[in-house]
N, C-alpha and C positions, 0 to 999 in steps of 0.2 A: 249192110252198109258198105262202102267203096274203103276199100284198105287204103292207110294213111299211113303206113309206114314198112318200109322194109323190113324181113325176115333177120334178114344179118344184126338188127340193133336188137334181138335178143342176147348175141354173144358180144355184144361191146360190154366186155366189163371194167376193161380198164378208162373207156370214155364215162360210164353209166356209175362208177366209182368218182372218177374227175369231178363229175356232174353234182352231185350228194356232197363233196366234199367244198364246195363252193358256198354251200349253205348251212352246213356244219352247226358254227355258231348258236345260229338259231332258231336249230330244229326243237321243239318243245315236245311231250312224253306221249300227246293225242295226236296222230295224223293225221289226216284225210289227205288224199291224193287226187286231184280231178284230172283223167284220161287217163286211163290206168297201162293202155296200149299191151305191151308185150309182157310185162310186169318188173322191167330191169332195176327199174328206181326202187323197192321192196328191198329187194338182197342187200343194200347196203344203209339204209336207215337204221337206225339206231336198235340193237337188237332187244331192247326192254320198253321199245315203245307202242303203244298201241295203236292200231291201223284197222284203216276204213277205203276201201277202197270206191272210189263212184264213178262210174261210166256210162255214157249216153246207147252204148251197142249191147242189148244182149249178148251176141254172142262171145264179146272181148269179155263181159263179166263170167260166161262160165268156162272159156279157157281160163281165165287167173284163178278161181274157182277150183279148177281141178290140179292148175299146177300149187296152188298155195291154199287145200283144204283147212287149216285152221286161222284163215285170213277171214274178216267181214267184207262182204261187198254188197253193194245195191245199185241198182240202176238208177239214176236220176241225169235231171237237164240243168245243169251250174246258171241259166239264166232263167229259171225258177223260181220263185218263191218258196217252193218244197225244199229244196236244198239247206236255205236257213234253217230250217225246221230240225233235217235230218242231221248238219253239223251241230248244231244245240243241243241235241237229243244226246251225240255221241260225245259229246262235251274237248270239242276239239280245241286246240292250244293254236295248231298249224296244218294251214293249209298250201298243200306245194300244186303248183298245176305247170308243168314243163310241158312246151312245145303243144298247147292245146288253145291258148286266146286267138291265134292265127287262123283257126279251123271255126271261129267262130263270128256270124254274123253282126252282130250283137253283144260285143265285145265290152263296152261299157255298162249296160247289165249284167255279164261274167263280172266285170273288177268289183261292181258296187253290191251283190251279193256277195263273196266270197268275202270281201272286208266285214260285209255289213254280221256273215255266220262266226265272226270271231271274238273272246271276249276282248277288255282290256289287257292290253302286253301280249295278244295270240299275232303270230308272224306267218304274212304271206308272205309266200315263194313264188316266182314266177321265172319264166327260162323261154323265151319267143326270138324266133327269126330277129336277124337283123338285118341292117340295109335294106332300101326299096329295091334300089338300082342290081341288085343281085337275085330279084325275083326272075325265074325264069321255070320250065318244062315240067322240073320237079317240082317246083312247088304247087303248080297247079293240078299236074297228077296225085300231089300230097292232099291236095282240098283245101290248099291254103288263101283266102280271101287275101291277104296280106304278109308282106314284112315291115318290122318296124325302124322307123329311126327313134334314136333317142328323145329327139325333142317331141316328136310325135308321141311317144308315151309317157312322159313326163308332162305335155298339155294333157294328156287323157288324167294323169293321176289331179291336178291341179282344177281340173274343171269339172271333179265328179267329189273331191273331197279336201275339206278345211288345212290350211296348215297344223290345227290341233288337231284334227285327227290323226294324223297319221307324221310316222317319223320314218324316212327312211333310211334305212340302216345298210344299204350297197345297192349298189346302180352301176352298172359298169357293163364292156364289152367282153366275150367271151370266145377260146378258140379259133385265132386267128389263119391257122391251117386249115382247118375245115372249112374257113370264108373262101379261100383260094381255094381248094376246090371245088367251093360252090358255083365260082365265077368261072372255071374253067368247063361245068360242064353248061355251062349259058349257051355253048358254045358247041354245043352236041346234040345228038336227038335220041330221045328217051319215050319209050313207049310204055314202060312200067314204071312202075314206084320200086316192086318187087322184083325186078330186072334182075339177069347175074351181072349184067358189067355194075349195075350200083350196089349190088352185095358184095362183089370181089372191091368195090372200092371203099367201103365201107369196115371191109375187115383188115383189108391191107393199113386203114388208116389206124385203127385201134391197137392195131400190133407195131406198127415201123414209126409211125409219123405225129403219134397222140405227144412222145415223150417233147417233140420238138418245141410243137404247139403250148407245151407245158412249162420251156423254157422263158418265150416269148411271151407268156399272159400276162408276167408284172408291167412290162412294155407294151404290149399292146391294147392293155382292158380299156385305154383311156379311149381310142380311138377307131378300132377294127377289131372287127370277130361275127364268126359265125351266128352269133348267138345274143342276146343282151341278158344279164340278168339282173335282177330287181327285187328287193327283200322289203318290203314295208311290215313294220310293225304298229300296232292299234295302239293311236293312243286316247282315245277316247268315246264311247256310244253317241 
């Protein structure tokens, strides 16, 4: 399959820490993870909790495979029917899926199985582009169909499911540095994903520029960010 993400976001560990800590709260004891990519979200989830990794690419499930042998993983498609099957099976609490509804056609069958594989009180996690108007080179070299605005996935949550179902627990804008850089490479031309100018900017940002971005997020989550994130918890079958 066409790589979707740069080399360098296996060494963000100070962003891929950020990231995890954003959702903290509540994270529950069963995981699942949908788009397993490099494996960076793993290292920092909760170390006594139990994980299931699911990915659509053979071959990303046996690099995670080999770097995390006493990990589970399987291959499956999140707009599936099987997928309910296999979170039930593993008796999953929480389902995190960062930076993978973007990559997906069919994005409203991803939200309404993944709610649908959880029981009551189980919390999806979710972490997708933001802004339309910031789509540009990378994203489409990324295989990203889209970015989100808020109101845009907040009609997706409202038109696939009851206000009893579901409660959500944070909705907000994320990493406002990173947005700026996103907007500045609009502005450039990019012929990988995998590039070294996007790895050297990728890692300069994790080491110099994450702390800034960190300062900025109680001010800016309302408004601007790289990122949206969105915690729904199940409140009902």
């Amino acid at each position: 399959m066409t790589k979707t993400y740069s080399d360098a976001m296996e060494l963000t560990s100070n962003y891929n820490s950020w990231v995890i800590k954003q959702f903290e709260p509540w994270l529950g004891k069963r995981i699942i993870e949908i788009g397993i990519g490099h494996g960076g979200s793993f290292a920092f989830l909760p170390q006594n909790c139990k994980y299931l990794g699911v990915d659509i690419d053979p071959a990303i499930v046996l690099l995670n495979k080999k770097k995390y042998p006493k990990n589970n993983y399987i291959i499956s498609d999140v707009t599936k029917k099987e997928f309910v099957s296999i979170a039930k099976e593993f008796n999953a609490d929480t389902v995190i899926c960062f930076n993978v509804l973007e990559h997906i056609k069919k994005d409203n069958d991803a939200l309404k199985l993944m709610l649908k594989s959880l029981p009551v009180d189980g919390c999806l996690h979710i972490l997708v582009p933001s802004h339309k108007f910031l789509f540009n080179e990378i994203d489409r070299l990324a295989g990203h169909c889209r970015r989100y605005s808020k109101n845009e996935l907040e009609n997706k949550l409202l038109s696939n499911f009851m206000t009893k179902e579901i409660d959500i627990k944070k909705f907000c804008f994320f990493n406002s540095v990173g947005a700026i850089g996103w907007l500045m490479n609009k502005y450039s031309r990019h012929s990988s994903i995998d590039s070294h100018a996007l790895n050297f900017q990728i890692s300069v940002f994790d080491k110099y520029f994450i702390w800034f971005s960190k300062i900025l997020q109680p001010f800016t989550k309302f408004f601007f960010g790289q990122s949206l994130i969105l915690v729904i918890k199940k409140k009902s079958n």
